[in-house]
C-alpha positions in Angstrom: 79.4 89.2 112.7 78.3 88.6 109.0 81.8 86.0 109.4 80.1 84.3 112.2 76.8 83.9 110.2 78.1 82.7 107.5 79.9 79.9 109.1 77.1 79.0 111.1 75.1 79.0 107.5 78.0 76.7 106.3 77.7 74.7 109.0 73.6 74.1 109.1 73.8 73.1 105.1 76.3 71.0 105.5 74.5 69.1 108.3 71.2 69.0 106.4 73.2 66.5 103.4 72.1 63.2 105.1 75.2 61.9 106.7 75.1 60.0 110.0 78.1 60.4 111.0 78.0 62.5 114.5 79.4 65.8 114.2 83.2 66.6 114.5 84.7 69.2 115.7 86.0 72.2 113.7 89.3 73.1 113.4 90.0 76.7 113.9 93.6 76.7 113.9 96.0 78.6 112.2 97.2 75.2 110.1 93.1 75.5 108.1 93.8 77.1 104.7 91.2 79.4 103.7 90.5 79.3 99.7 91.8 82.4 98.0 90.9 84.0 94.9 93.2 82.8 92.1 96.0 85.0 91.5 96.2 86.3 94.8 100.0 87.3 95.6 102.6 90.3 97.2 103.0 93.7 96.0 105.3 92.8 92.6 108.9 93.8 92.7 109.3 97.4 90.6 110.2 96.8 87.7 113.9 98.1 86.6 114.3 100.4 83.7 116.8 102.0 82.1 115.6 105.5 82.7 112.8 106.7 84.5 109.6 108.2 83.0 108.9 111.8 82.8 106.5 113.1 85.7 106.9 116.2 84.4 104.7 115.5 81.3 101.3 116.8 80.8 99.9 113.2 80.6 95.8 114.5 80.6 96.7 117.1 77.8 95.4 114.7 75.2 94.9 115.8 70.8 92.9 118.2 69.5 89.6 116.8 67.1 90.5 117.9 64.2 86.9 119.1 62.9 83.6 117.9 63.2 82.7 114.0 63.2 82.1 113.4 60.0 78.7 111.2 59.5 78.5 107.4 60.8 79.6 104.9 58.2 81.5 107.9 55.9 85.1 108.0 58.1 87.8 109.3 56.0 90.1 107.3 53.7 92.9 105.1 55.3 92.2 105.7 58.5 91.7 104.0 61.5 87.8 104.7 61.7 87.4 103.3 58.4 89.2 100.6 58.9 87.5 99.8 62.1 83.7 100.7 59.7 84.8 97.9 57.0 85.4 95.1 59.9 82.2 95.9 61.2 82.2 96.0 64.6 84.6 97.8 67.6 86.8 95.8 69.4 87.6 97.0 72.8 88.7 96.1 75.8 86.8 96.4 79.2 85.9 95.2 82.7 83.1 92.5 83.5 83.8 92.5 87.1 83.5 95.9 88.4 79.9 97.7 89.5 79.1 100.3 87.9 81.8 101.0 85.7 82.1 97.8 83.7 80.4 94.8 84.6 78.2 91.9 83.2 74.5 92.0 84.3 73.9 88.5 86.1 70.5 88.7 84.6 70.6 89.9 81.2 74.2 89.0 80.3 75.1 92.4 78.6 78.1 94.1 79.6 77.0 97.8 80.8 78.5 100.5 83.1 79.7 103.8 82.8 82.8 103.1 80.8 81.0 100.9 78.5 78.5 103.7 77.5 81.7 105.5 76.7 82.2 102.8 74.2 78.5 102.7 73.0 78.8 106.9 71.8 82.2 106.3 70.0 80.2 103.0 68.3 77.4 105.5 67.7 79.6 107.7 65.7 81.4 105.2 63.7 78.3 103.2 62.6 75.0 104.9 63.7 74.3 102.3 66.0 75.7 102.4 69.7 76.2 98.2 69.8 78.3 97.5 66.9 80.9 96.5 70.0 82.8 93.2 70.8 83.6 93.2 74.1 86.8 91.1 75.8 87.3 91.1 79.0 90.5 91.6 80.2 92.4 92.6 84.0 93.9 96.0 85.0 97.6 94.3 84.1 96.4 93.8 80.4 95.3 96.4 79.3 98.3 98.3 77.8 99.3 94.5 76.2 96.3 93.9 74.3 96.8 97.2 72.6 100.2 97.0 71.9 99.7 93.6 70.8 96.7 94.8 68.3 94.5 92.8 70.1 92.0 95.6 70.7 90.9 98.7 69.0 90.2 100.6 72.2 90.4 100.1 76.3 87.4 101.7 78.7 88.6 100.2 81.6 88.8 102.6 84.5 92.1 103.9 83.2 93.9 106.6 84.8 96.1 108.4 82.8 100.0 108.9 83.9 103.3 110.1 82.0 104.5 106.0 82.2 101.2 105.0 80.3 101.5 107.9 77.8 104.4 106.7 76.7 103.2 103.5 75.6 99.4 104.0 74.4 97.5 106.9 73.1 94.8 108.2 75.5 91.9 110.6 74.9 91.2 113.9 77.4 89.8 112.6 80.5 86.3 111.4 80.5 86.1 111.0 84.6 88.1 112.1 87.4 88.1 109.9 90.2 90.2 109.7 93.7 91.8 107.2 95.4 90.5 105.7 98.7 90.1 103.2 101.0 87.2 100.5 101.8 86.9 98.5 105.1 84.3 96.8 107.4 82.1 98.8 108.6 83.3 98.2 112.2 86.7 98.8 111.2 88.6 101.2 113.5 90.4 102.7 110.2 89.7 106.0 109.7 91.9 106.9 106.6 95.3 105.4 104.7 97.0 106.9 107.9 95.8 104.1 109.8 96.8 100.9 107.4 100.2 100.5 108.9 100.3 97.3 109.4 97.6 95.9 108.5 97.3 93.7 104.8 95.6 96.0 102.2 94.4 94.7 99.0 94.9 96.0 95.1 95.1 94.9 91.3 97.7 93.8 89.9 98.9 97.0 87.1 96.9 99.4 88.7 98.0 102.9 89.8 96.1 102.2 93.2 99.4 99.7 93.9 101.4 102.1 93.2 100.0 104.8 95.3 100.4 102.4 97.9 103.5 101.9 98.3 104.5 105.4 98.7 102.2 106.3 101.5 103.7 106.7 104.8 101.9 104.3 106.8 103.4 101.5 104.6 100.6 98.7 104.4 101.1 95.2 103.5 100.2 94.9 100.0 98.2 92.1 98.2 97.8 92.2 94.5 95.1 90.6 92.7 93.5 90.1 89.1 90.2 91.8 89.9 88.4 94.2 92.6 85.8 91.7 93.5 88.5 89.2 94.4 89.6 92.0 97.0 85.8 91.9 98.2 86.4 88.6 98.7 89.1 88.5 100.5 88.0 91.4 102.9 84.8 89.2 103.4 87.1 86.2 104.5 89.1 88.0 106.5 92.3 87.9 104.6 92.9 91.9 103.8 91.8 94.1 106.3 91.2 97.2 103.6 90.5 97.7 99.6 92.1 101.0 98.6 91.4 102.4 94.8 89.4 104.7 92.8 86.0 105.9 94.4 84.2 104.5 91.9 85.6 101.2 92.2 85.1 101.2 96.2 81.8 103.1 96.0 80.1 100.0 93.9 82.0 97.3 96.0 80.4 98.9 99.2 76.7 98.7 97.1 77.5 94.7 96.6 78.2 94.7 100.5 76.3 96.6 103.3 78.9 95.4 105.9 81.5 97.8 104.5 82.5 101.8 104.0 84.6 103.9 102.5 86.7 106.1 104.6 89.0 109.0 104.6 89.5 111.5 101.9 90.9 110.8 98.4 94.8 110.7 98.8 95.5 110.3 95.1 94.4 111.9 92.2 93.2 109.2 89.4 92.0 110.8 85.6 90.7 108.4 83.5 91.0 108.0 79.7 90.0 105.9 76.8 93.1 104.4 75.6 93.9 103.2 71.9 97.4 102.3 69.8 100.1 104.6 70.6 100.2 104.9 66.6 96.4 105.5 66.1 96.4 109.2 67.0 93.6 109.9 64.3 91.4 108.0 66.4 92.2 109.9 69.6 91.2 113.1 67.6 87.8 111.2 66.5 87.5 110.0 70.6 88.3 113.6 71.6 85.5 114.5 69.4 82.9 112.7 70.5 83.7 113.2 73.7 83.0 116.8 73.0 79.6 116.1 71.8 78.1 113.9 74.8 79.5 116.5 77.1 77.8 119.2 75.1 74.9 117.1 74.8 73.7 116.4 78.2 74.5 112.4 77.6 77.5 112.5 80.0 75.8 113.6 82.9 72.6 111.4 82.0 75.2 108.7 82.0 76.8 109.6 85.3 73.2 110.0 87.3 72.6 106.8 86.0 75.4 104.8 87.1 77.1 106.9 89.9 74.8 109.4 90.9 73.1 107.5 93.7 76.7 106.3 95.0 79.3 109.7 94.5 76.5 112.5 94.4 75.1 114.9 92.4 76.8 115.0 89.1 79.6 117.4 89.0 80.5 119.6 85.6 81.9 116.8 83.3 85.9 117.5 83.3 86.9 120.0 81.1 89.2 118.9 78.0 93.1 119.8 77.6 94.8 119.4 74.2 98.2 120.0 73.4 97.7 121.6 69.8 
């Protein structure tokens, strides 16, 4: 229906421009290309390696803090927190396209979600003031790049943690656990993942929500692109007949349109960290430590009532830390 309306919306503007030309006739034939999102494509090709990662690792056992935060501005000498202090600002890495996790507010241009207030305590505890942050925007495929490439200090981009990631970044103990599920119209006949055989089913590109998909037995029809709202879209034009990813993800796609729902029940598990340099393991202690203080605090779950309360529930226990020394 809301297809149909828009079309017929199309159709009265377009009429309304001053031509006199008589009407023509539409065609609704297969031949019409229907604009996509750019960087639309297939499920990528796996990727060949030489060995295959450990998933027997204890990827969301994360380091210890190694004492209290020492006060803003007075990080120790030669380390990474100093060195970030002296520049000035934090450099991180974040979404501007997904509600309510990381987004930018159409009205007053500031990025905000819960991952960025994530970012906002660890610029609290560096400098004493939660906005000392430069935000870049980057997709779920760049994230481990820009950090290996030095590009970024930090990544708070709904990013689950897994042995293959571990290997190449350094990630704090999980700040949110979130599951994976699926988003369709709301007249949809899908109940669950069960039912996507089939059918096309849309995902971004370097995401563990691909990946998950192409192990499930009902074997969907993957599309991959560079951010969840260009999966919106494509649902809304009928290109994709399901979103799957994290709850959070489908929960505030579903707030930016009533003609959806999220169904079934979470099928994969996805714990999500703040991610730094593989090499910068002080600065995972000094995350793990402030992490520590806003769950001890009370500003975690202010955070998640805030953002995610209204959409996922009453704010469960925020998840309990595991370090590996």
């Amino acid at each position: 229906m809301r297809r149909a309306v828009a079309a017929t919306a199309l159709a009265l503007t377009l009429a309304g421009c001053g031509s006199s030309l008589p009407p023509q006739p539409v065609d609704s034939s297969s031949s019409v290309t229907v604009p996509q999102p750019p960087g639309v494509a297939g499920a990528p090709a796996p990727t060949p390696t030489t060995s295959a990662p450990d998933t027997n690792c204890d990827a969301t056992a994360s380091l210890r803090p190694s004492g209290p935060l020492p006060p803003p501005g007075q990080m120790p000498d030669g380390s990474t927190m100093a060195r970030i202090v002296q520049r000035g600002r934090l450099i991180a890495g974040v979404d501007q396209n997904t509600f309510p996790m990381g987004f930018r507010d159409p009205i007053t241009g500031q990025v905000e979600g819960f991952d960025v207030d994530m970012l906002h305590a660890v610029s609290e505890a560096l400098f004493g003031d939660p906005d000392r942050i430069q935000f870049k925007a980057i997709t779920s495929a760049d994230r481990i790049p820009v950090l290996q490439q030095g590009l970024v200090d930090i990544v708070a981009r709904t990013f689950t943690i897994d042995c293959a990631r571990a290997e190449q970044v350094g990630f704090s103990s999980v700040y949110f656990s979130a599951g994976q599920r699926v988003l369709v119209d709301s007249d949809s006949p899908v109940r669950d993942v069960g039912d996507l055989a089939g059918r096309k089913v849309c995902a971004t590109k370097g995401s563990t929500s691909l990946e998950a998909l192409t192990e499930v037995a009902s074997k969907p029809e993957l599309v991959s692109v560079d951010n969840w709202t260009d999966c919106l879209v494509l649902m809304q034009q009928g290109q994709v007949a399901a979103t799957s990813t994290d709850d959070t993800i489908l929960a505030g796609l579903a707030a930016q349109d009533p003609y959806t729902k999220v169904v079934g029940p979470r099928f994969a598990d996805e714990p999500y960290g703040l991610a730094v340099p593989k090499t910068d393991t002080d600065f995972v202690r000094f995350i793990n430590a402030v992490l520590e203080k806003i769950r001890a605090d009370g500003t975690w779950t202010a955070d998640y009532k805030h953002w995610l309360g209204d959409r996922l529930g009453p704010a469960p226990a925020p998840p309990t830390p595991r370090y590996v020394d």
